[in-house]
NUMI-788126 format. One line per 5 residues: number of its first residue (from 1); their letters; for each residue x, y, z of C-alpha. Coordinates in Angstrom, 1 decimal, decimal comma, padded with zeros to 4 digits, m for minus. Layout:
! NUMI-788126
NUM = A = X:Y:Z | ...
***
This chain:
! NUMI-788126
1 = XXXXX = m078,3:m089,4:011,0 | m078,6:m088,8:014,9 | m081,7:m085,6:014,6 | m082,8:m083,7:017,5 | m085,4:m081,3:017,4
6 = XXXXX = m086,4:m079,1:020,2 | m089,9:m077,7:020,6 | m091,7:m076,0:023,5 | m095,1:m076,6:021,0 | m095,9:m079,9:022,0
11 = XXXXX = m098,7:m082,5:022,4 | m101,5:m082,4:024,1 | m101,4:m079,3:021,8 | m102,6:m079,3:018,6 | m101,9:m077,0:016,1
16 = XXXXX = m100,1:m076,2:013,1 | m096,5:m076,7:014,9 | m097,4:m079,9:016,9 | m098,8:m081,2:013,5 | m096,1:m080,2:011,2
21 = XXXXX = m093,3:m081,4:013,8 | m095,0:m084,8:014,2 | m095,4:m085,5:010,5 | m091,8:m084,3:010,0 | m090,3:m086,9:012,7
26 = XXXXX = m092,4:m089,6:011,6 | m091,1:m088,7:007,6 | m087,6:m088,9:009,3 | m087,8:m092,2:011,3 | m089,3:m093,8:007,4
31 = XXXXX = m086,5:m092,2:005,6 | m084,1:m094,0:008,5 | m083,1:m091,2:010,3 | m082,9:m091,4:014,5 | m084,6:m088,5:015,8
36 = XXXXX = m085,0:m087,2:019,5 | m087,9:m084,8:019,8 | m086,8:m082,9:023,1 | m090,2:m081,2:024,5 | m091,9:m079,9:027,7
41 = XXXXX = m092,9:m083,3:028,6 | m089,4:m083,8:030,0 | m089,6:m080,8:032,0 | m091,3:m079,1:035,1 | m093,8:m076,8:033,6
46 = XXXXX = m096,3:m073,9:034,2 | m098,9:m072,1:032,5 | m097,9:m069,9:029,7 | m099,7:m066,2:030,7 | m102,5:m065,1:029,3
51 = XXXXX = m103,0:m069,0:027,4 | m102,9:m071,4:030,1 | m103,2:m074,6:027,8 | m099,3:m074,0:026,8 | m096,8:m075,1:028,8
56 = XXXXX = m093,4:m074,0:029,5 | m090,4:m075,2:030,8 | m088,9:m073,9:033,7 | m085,4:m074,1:034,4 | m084,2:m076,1:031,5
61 = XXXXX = m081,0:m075,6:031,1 | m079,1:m078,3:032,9 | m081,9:m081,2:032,0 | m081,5:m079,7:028,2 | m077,6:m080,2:028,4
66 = XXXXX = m078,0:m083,8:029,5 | m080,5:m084,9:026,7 | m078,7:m083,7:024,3 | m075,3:m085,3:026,0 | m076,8:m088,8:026,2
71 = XXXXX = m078,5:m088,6:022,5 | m075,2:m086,9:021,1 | m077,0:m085,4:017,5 | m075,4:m084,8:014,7 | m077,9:m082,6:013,5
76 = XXXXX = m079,9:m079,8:016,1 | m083,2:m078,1:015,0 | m084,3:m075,7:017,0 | m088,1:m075,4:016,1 | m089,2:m072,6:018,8
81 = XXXXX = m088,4:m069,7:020,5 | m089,4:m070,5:024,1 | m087,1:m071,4:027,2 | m086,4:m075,1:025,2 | m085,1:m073,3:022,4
86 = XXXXX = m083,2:m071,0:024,1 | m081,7:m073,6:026,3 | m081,2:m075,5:023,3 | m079,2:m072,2:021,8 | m077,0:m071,9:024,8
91 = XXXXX = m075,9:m075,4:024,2 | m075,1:m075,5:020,9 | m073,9:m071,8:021,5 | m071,5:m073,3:024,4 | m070,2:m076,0:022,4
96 = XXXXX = m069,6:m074,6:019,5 | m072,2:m076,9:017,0 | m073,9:m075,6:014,6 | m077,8:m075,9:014,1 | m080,6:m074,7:012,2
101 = XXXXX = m083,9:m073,5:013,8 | m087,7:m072,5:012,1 | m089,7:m069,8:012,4 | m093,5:m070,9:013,3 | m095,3:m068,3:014,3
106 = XXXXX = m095,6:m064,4:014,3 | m095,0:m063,6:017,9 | m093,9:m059,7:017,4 | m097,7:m059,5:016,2 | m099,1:m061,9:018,7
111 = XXXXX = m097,4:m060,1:021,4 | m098,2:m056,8:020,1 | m101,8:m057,5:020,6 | m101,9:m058,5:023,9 | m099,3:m055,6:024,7
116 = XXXXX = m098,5:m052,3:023,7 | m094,7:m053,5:022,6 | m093,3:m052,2:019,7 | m093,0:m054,7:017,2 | m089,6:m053,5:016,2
121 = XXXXX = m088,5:m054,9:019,7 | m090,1:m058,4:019,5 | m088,6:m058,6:016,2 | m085,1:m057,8:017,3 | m085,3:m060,5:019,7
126 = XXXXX = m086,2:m062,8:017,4 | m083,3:m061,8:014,8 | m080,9:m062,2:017,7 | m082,7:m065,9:018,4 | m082,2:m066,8:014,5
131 = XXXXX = m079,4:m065,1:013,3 | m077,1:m067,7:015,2 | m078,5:m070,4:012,8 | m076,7:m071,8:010,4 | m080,3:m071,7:008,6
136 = XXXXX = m083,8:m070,7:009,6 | m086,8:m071,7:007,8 | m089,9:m070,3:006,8 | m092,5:m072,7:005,4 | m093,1:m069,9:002,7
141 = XXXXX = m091,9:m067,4:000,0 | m093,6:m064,1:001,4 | m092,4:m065,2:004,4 | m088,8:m065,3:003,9 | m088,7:m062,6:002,2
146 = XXXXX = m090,8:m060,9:005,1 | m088,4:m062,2:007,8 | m085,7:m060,3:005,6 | m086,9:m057,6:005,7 | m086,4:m057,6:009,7
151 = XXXXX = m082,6:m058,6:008,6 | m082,8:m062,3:009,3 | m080,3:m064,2:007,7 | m079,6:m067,5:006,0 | m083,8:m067,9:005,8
156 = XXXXX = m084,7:m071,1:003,4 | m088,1:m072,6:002,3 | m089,2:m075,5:004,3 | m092,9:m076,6:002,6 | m095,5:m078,1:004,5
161 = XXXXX = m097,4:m081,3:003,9 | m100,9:m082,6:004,5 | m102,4:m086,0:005,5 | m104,8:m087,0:002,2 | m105,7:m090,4:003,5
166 = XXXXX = m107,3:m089,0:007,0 | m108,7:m085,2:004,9 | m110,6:m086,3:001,8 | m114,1:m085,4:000,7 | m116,7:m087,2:002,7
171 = XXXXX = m120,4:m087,0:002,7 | m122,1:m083,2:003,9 | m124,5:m084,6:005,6 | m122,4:m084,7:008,3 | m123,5:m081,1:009,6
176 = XXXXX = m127,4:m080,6:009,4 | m127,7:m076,8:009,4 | m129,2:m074,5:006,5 | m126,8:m074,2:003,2 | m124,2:m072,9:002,7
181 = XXXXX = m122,6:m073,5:006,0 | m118,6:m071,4:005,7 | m116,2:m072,6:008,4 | m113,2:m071,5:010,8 | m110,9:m074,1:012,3
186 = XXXXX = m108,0:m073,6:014,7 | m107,2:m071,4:017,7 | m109,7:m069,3:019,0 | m107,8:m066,5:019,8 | m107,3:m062,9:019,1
191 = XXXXX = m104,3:m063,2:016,7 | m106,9:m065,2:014,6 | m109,0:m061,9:013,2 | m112,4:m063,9:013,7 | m114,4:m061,4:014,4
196 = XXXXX = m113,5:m060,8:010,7 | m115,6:m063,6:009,6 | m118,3:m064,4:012,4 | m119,2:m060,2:011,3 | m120,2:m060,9:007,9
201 = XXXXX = m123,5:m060,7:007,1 | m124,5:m063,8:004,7 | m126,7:m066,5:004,4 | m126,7:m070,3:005,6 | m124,4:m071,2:008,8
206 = XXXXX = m121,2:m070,5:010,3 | m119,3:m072,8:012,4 | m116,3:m072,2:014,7 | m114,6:m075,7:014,8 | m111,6:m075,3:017,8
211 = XXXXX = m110,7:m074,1:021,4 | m109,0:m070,9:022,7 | m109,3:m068,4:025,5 | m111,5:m066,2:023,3 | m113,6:m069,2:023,0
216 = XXXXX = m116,5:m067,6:025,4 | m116,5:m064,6:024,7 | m117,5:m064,9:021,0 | m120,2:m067,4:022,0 | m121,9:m065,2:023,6
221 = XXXXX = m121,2:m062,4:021,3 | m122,2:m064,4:018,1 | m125,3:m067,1:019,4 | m126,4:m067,9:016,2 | m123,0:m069,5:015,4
226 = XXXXX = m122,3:m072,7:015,8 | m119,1:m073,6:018,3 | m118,5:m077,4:018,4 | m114,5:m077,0:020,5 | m112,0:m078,4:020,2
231 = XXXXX = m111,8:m081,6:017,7 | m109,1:m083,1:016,0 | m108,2:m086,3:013,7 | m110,9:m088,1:012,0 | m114,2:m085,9:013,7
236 = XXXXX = m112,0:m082,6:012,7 | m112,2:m083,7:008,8 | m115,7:m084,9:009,1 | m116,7:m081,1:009,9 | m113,9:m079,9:007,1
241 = XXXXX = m115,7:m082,1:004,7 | m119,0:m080,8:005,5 | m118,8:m077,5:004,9 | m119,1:m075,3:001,4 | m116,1:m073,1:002,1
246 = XXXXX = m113,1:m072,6:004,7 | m113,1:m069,2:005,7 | m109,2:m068,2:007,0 | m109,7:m064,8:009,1 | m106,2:m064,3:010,3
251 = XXXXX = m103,6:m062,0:009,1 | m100,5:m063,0:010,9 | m100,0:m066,7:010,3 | m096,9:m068,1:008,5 | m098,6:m070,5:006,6
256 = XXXXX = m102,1:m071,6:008,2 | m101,7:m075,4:007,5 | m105,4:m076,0:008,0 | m106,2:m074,8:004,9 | m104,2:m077,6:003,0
261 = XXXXX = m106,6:m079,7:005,2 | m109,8:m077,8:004,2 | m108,2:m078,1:000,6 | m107,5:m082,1:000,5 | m111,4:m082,5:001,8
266 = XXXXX = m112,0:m080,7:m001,4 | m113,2:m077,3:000,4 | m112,2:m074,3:m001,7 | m110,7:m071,1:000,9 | m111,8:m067,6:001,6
271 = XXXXX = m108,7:m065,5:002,9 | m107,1:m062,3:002,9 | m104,4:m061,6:000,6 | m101,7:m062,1:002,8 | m098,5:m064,3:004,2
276 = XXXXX = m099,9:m067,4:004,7 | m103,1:m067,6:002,1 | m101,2:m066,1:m000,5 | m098,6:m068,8:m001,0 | m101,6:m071,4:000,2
281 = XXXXX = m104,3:m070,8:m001,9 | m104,6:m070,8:m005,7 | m106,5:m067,7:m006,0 | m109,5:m068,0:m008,1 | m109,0:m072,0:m008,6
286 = XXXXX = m108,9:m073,2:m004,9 | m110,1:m070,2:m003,0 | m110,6:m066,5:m003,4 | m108,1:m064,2:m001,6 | m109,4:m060,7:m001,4
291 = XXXXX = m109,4:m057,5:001,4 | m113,6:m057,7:001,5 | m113,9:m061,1:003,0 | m117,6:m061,4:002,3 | m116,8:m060,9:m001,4
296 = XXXXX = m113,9:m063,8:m000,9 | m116,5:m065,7:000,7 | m119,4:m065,8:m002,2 | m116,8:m066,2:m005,0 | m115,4:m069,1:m003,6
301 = XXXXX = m118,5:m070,9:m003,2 | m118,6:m070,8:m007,0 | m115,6:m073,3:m007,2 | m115,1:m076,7:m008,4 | m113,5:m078,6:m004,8
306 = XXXXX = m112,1:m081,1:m007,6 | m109,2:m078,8:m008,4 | m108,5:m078,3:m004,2 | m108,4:m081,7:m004,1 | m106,2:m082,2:m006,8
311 = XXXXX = m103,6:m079,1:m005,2 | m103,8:m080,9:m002,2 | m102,3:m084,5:m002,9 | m099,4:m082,6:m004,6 | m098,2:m081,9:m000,8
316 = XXXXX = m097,2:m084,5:000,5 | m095,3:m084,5:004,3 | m092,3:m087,1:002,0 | m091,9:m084,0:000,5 | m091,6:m081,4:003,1
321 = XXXXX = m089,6:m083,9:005,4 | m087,0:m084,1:002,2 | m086,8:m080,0:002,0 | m086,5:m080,4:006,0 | m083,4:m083,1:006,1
326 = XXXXX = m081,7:m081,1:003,2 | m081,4:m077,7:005,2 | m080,5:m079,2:008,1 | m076,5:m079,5:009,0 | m074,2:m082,3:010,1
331 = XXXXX = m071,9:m081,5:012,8 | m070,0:m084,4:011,3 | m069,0:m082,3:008,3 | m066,3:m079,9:008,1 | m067,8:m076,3:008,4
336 = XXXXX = m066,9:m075,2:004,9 | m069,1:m078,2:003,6 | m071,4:m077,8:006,0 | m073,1:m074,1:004,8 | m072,1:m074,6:001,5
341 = XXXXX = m075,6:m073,3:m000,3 | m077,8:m075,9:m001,7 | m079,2:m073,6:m004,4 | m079,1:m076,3:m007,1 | m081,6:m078,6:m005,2
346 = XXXXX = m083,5:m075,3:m004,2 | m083,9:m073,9:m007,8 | m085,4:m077,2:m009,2 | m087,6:m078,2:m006,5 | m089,0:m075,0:m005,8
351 = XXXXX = m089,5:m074,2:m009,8 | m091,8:m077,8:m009,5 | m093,5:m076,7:m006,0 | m094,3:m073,1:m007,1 | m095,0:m073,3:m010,8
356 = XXXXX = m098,5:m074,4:m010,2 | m098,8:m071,4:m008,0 | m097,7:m068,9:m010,5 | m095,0:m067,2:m008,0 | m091,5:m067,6:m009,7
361 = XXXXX = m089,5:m069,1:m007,1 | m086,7:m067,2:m005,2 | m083,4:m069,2:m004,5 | m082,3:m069,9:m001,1 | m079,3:m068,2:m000,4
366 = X = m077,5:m069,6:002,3
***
């Protein structure tokens, strides 16, 4: 099958999207699908406000139409909500095809941060963006059922996966600073609640591993914590590795793939019981989940890293590329097999994914 995917998240970012969309082609091109990853790269571009390392697209629309002309997809997922994926939507909107899109991130919080916007209104655009999908998905249970609560429709589970060859336990040593040293990695950015963690008063070392534009302003509000930037790939799981426990600050992430990452190195996670850690973390057996952080933090330490480990390799991207290509729909089809509900393949492979998290999974209704 002819894929295209549309993304305004793209390379030289990295993130959770960038990551998750890269493993996902490269699961598609070894399961001998063709995909097209259309992406600012092909476009003029300027800084996004207020986070000039993203780029957008400007004036998409009639480069958007050709791409997708010359590739001719059967399949169109539209992974983002920025001016590729709305030029993408017009497309498929104007030519009557159907396609599926993904919900990423939690913009009507983001945005509410920065701006005094109702999140009710951010949240209405987004329904309007999504509810002309044949499918949207969420890479989690809490938030699907989150997203319908906001009356999104046709929301399915799309899993993520993580790289257990490159992430694996390694030798501490790595980091030379005074035991036990807790750890942040991703964005640096306000929408990540670290002043959550870098506050806690505990013993042994912090380290902020990532980049962001609140990068130096909490350097020189917190000196005694260690801010290596930005690092990625093998230097990135050397510091996972390294530390005694993953702390995961934020509130408003979907799913907070990094801490799969921490996981696989064998490094249990301190979170907040919310979207995201709750359908990540095994509480009490891979990380502690708990509204005093400090308290998540020391109880945590006290786990075995085997068992992350071991939750770990049971995620593999195969896995979360096959949940992927099953929700997505072939133009090729007639309509009324198109959206017929997959329930059946659903009900059994989420009762396997979830029943070692306790949660009893939730069909995918369609």
């Amino acid at each position: 099958m002819r894929i295209a995917i549309i993304t305004d998240a793209w390379r030289p970012q990295i993130n959770g999207v960038v990551t998750t969309l890269s493993k996902t082609g490269e699961s598609l091109r070894a399961l001998g699908h063709e995909v097209l990853f259309i992406t600012p790269e092909f476009f003029r571009t300027v800084p996004c406000p207020t986070y000039s390392s993203i780029r957008l697209a400007v004036n998409p629309i009639g480069t958007m139409g050709r791409l997708l002309d010359n590739f001719s997809p059967h399949a169109v997922h539209i992974a983002t909500e920025g001016p590729l994926g709305w030029a993408a939507r017009g497309y498929c909107k104007r030519r009557n095809l159907r396609f599926t899109s993904s919900y990423h991130t939690q913009f009507p919080h983001y945005i509410n941060m920065r701006i005094p916007l109702p999140i009710r209104w951010s949240y209405a655009v987004l329904r309007y963006f999504h509810n002309a999908a044949v499918r949207t998905m969420v890479p989690t249970l809490s938030q699907r059922r989150e997203l319908k609560r906001w009356w999104f429709r046709n929301v399915v589970i799309w899993p993520r996966g993580v790289d257990t060859d490159m992430f694996q336990p390694a030798d501490k040593s790595f980091l030379d600073a005074p035991r036990p040293i807790a750890m942040y990695a991703g964005r640096v950015a306000v929408e990540k609640n670290l002043q959550a963690f870098l506050s806690l008063d505990m013993a042994g070392s912090k380290y902020v591993v990532g980049d962001g534009p609140d990068l130096e302003k909490l350097r020189r509000k917190y000196p005694a914590v260690q801010f290596t930037g930005f690092k990625s790939g093998a230097v990135l799981a050397a510091h996972l590795a390294a530390a005694d426990v993953f702390v995961f600050p934020s509130r408003t992430d979907t799913f907070g793939l990094v801490m799969l990452e921490a996981m696989a190195c064998g490094i249990p996670v301190a979170a907040f019981p919310v979207t995201g850690p709750v359908d990540v973390v095994l509480n009490g057996a891979t990380g502690v989940l708990h509204e005093d952080l400090g308290i998540a933090v020391q109880a945590a330490l006290r786990l075995d890293g085997r068992v992350c480990r071991e939750y770990a390799l049971a995620h593999s991207w195969r896995q979360a590329t096959e949940y992927f290509a099953a929700n997505l729909v072939d133009n090729r089809e007639s309509v009324a097999h198109a959206i017929k509900p997959t329930n059946s393949l659903f009900r059994a492979r989420n009762k396997a994914l979830y029943a070692q998290t306790g949660v009893i999974a939730e069909e995918n209704q369609n």
